[in-house]
C-alpha positions as CSV (number, residue, x, y, z in Angstrom):
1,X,2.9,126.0,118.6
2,X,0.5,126.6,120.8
3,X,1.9,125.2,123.2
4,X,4.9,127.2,123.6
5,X,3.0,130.9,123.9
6,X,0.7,129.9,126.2
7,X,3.7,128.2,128.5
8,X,5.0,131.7,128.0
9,X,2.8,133.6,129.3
10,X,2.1,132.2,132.6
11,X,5.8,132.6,132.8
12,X,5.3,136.2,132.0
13,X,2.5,136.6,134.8
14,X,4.8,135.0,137.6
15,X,7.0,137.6,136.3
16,X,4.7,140.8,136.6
17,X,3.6,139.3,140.2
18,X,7.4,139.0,141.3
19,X,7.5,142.3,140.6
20,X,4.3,143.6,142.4
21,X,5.7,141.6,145.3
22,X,9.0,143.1,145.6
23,X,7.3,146.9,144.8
24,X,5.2,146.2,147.8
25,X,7.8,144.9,150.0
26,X,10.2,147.6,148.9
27,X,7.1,150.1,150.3
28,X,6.9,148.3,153.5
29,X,10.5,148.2,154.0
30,X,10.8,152.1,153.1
31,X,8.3,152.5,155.5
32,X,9.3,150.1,158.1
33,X,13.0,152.5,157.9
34,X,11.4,155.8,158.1
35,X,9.5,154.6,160.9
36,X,12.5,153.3,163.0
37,X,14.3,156.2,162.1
38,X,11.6,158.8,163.6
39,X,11.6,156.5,166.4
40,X,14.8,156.8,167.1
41,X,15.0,160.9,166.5
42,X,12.2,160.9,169.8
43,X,14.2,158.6,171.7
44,X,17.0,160.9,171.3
45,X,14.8,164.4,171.8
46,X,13.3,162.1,174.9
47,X,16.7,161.7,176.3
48,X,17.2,165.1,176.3
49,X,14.4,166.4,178.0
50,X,15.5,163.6,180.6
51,X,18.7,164.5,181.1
52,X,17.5,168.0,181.5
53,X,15.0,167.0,183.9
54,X,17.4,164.9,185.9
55,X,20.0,168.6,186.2
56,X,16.7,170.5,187.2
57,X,16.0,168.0,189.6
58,X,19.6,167.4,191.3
59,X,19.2,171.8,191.3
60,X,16.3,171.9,193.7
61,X,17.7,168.8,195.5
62,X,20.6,171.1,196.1
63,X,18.3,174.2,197.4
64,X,16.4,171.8,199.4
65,X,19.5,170.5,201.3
66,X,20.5,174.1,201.5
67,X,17.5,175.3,203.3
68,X,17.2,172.1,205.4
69,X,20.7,173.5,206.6
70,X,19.5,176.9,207.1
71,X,16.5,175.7,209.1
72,X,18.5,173.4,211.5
73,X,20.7,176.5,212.4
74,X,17.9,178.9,213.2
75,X,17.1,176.2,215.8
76,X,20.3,176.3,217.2
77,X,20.4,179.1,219.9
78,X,24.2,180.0,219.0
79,X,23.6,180.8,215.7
80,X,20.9,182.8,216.5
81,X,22.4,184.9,219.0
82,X,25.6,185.1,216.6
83,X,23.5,186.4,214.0
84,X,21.7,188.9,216.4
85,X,25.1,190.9,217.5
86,X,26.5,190.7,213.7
87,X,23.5,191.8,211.5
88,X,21.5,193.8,214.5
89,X,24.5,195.0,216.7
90,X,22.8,193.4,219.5
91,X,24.8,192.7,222.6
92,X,23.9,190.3,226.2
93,X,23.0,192.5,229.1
94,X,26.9,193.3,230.9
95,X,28.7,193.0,228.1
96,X,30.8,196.3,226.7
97,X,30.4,196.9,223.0
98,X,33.8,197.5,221.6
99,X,34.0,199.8,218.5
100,X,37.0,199.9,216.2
101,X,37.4,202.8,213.6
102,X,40.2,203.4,211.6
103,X,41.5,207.0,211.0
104,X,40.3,208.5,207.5
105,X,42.3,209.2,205.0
């Protein structure tokens, strides 16, 4: 009789240790999840800030090319003289300035 308790309870033992084993793994895997699933929350927040970063960029890309403009027509001598009669009513030596006014109402 003997016999048959004490092959019982090294069954019983493989049993408890199954069940510390799984525990454990369950723990690791829970962890393992939550891990991934942070990590994939800052690759989404990450994604963001580079997007945003990638609009603020193509922005001052745009205001670059814009000034870049602006500075190749202030070395052109026809744009600066346009800009001198329009905004400074400054005419060439010779030439009559013509007024128009219209009648007030």
């Amino acid at each position: 009789m003997q016999r048959t308790s004490a092959s019982a309870k090294p069954y019983s033992g493989t049993r408890r240790r199954l069940k510390v084993w799984f525990v454990l793994v369950a723990l690791f895997m829970g962890w393992a999840l939550l891990t991934i699933v942070d990590l994939i929350e800052q690759q989404g927040r990450t994604e963001q800030r580079v997007v945003a970063a990638e609009q603020e960029l193509d922005g001052y890309e745009a205001d670059r090319r814009e000034l870049q403009k602006k500075i190749e027509l202030l070395n052109d001598p026809e744009y600066i003289q346009e800009v001198a009669r329009k905004e400074y009513g400054m005419i060439i030596p010779g030439e009559q300035p013509i007024q128009v006014t219209r009648p007030e109402e």
